[in-house]
C-alpha positions as CSV (number, residue, x, y, z in Angstrom):
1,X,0.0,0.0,0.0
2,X,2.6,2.3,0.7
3,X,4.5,1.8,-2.2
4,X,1.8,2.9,-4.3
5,X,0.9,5.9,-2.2
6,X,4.8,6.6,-3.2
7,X,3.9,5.5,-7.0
8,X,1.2,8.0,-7.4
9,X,3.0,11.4,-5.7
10,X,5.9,10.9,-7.8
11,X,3.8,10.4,-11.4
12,X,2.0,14.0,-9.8
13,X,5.2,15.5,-9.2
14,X,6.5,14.8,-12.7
15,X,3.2,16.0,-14.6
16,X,3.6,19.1,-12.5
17,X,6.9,19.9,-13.8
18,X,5.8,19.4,-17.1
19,X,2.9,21.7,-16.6
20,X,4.9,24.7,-15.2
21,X,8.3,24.6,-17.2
22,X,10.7,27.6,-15.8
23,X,12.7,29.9,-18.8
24,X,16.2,29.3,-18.0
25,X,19.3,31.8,-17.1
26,X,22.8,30.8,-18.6
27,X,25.8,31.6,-16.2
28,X,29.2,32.0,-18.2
29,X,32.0,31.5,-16.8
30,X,35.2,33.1,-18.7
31,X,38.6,34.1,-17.9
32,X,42.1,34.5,-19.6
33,X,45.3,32.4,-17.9
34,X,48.4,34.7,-19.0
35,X,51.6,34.2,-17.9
36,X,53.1,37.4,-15.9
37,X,54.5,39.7,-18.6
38,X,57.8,41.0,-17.6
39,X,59.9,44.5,-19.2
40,X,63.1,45.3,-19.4
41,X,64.6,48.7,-18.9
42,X,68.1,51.1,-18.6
43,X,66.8,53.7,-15.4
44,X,67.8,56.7,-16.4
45,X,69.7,56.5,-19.3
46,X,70.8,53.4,-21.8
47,X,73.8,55.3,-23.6
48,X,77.1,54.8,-22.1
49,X,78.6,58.2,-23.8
50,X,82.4,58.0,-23.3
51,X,81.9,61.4,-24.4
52,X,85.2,63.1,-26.7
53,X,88.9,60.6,-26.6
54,X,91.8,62.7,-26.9
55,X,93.8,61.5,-29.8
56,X,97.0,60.0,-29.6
57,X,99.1,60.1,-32.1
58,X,102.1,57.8,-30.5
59,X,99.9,55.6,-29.0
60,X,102.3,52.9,-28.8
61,X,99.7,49.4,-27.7
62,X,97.9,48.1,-30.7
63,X,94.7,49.1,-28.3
64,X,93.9,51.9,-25.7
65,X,91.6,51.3,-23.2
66,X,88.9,53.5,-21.9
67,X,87.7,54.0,-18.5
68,X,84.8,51.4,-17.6
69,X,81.7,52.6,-17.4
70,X,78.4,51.6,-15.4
71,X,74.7,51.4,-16.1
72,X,71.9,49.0,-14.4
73,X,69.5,47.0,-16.3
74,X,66.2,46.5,-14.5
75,X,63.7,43.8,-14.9
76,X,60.3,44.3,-13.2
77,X,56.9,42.0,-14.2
78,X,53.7,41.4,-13.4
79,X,54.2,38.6,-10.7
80,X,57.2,36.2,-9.6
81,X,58.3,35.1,-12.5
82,X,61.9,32.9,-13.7
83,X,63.9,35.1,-16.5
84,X,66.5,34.8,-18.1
85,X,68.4,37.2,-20.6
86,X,71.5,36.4,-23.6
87,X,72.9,39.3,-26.0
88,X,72.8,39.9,-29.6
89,X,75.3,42.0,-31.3
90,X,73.6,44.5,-33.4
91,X,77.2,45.7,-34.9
92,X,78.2,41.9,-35.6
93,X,80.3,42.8,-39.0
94,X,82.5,45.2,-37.0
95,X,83.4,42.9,-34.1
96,X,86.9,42.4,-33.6
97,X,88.1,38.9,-31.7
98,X,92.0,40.1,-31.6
99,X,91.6,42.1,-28.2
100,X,93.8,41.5,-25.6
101,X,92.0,40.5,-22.1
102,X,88.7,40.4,-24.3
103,X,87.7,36.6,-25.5
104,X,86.9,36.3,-28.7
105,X,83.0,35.5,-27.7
106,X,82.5,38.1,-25.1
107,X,83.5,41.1,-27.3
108,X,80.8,43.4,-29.4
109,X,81.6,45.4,-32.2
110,X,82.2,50.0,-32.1
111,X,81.7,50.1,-35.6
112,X,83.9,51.0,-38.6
113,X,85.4,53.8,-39.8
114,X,87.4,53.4,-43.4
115,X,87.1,49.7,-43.3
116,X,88.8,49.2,-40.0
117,X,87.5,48.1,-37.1
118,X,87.3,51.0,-34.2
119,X,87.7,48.9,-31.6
120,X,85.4,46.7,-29.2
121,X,84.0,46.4,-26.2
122,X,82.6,44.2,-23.0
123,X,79.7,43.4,-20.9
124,X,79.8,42.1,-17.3
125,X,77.6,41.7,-14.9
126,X,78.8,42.8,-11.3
127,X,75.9,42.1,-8.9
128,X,72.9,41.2,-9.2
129,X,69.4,42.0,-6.4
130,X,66.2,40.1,-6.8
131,X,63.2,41.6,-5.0
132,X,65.6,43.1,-2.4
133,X,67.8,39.9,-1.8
134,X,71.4,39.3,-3.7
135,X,71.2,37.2,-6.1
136,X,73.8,34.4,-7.6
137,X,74.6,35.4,-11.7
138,X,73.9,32.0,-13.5
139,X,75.2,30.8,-16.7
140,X,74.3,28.3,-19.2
141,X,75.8,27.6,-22.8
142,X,73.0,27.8,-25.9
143,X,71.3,24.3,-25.7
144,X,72.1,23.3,-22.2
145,X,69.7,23.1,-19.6
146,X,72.2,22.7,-16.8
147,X,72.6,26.2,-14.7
148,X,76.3,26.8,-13.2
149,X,77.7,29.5,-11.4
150,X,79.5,32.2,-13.8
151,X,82.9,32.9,-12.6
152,X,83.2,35.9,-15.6
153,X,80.0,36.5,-15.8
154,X,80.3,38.6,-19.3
155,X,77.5,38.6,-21.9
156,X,78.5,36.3,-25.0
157,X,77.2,36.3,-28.6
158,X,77.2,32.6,-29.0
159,X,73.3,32.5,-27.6
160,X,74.9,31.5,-23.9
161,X,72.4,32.7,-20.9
162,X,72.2,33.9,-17.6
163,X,70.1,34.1,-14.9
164,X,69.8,35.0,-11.6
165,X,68.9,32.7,-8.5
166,X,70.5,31.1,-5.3
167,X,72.1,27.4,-4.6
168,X,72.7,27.0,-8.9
169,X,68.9,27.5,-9.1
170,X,67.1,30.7,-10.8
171,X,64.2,32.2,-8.6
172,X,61.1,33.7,-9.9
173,X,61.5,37.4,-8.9
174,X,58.8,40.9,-9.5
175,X,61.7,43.3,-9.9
176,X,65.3,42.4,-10.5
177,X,68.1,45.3,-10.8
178,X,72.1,44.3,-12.2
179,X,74.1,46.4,-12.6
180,X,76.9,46.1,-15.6
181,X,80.1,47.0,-16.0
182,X,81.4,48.0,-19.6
183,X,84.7,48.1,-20.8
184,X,85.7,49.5,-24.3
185,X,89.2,49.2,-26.2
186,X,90.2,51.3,-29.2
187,X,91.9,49.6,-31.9
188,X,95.3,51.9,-32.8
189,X,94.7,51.1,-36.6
190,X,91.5,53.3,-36.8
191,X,93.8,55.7,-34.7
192,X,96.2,56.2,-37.0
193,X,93.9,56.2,-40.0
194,X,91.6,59.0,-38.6
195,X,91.6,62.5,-40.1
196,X,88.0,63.3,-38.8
197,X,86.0,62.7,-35.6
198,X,85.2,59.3,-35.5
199,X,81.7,58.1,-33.6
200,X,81.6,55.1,-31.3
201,X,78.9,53.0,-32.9
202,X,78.6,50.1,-30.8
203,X,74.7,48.6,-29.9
204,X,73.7,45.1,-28.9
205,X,69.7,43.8,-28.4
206,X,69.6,42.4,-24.5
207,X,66.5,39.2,-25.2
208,X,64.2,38.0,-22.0
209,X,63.6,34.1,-21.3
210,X,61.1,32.8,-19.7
211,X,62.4,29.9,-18.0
């Protein structure tokens, strides 16, 4: 008897449904996933200006040295985020890989002036602060995966990397600031050649990983 008592409310319930159908409201839910984008920037200025090189005529070394200069390179994104950065050489044809105390791979080109090469120059990190904290300069060759610590820690045309982290490990990071140290040679050939004022030309592209 009770079970078709049961039989009966639940046939009623059904026709009622049917006989009173609701309009429906459609909840969307949406949303983009975007990795934190991160920028790249020179505070205050991202010339080094060596500004006007007396000439010497007896300059006796095949190259003269200039006083290093300093600028700091500042990473900040959106949220902690693993970076790394390698250098192109956007005056490649003028590069010149016979400077003493410069390797071959870690030198970028000043330009040209009467077909000779003016000279060159390098890029070394010197520290490195991550979100307030120092930070180890990492170094991998192009195609490895295996971080090490960099001993020279100079930027290389070859596609090698660095990064910044602790124990051999990069760390994700929201601001980053390193500062670098350049140091520029002047080749003597384009010394003794000059009969004008010759312009330092030299320019190299600084490319962000995300690791």
């Amino acid at each position: 008897m009770k079970y078709s008592i049961l039989a009966l409310a639940l046939s009623i319930s059904l026709l009622a449904a049917g006989a009173h159908a609701a309009d429906t409201a459609e909840l969307k839910v949406t949303g983009t996933i975007r990795p934190a984008a991160c920028k790249a920037s020179f505070p205050g200025n991202s010339v080094i200006d060596f500004g006007t090189i007396k000439l010497e005529p007896q300059l006796r070394d095949k190259y003269k040295e200039l006083p290093s200069r300093q600028v700091n390179l500042r990473i900040s994104c959106d949220g902690p985020t693993k970076i790394a950065v390698r250098a192109f050489d956007n005056r490649e044809a003028s590069r010149d890989d016979d400077i003493p105390d410069i390797e071959a791979g870690d030198g970028f080109g000043l330009g040209m002036y009467r077909g000779k090469n003016i000279g060159g120059y390098s890029v070394r990190f010197s520290s490195a602060v991550a979100d307030g904290k120092a930070a180890d300069i990492l170094s991998r060759a192009n195609g490895s995966t295996a971080w090490s610590h960099s001993a020279k820690r100079s930027l290389r045309q070859d596609g090698s990397q660095f990064a910044f982290g602790a124990d051999g490990v990069p760390v994700a990071f929201t601001e980053l600031i390193t500062n670098l140290s350049v140091t520029a040679k002047l080749s003597r050939a384009a010394y003794l050649l000059m009969a004008d004022d010759i312009q330092l030309d030299g320019s190299i592209s600084i490319e962000m990983l995300y690791l």
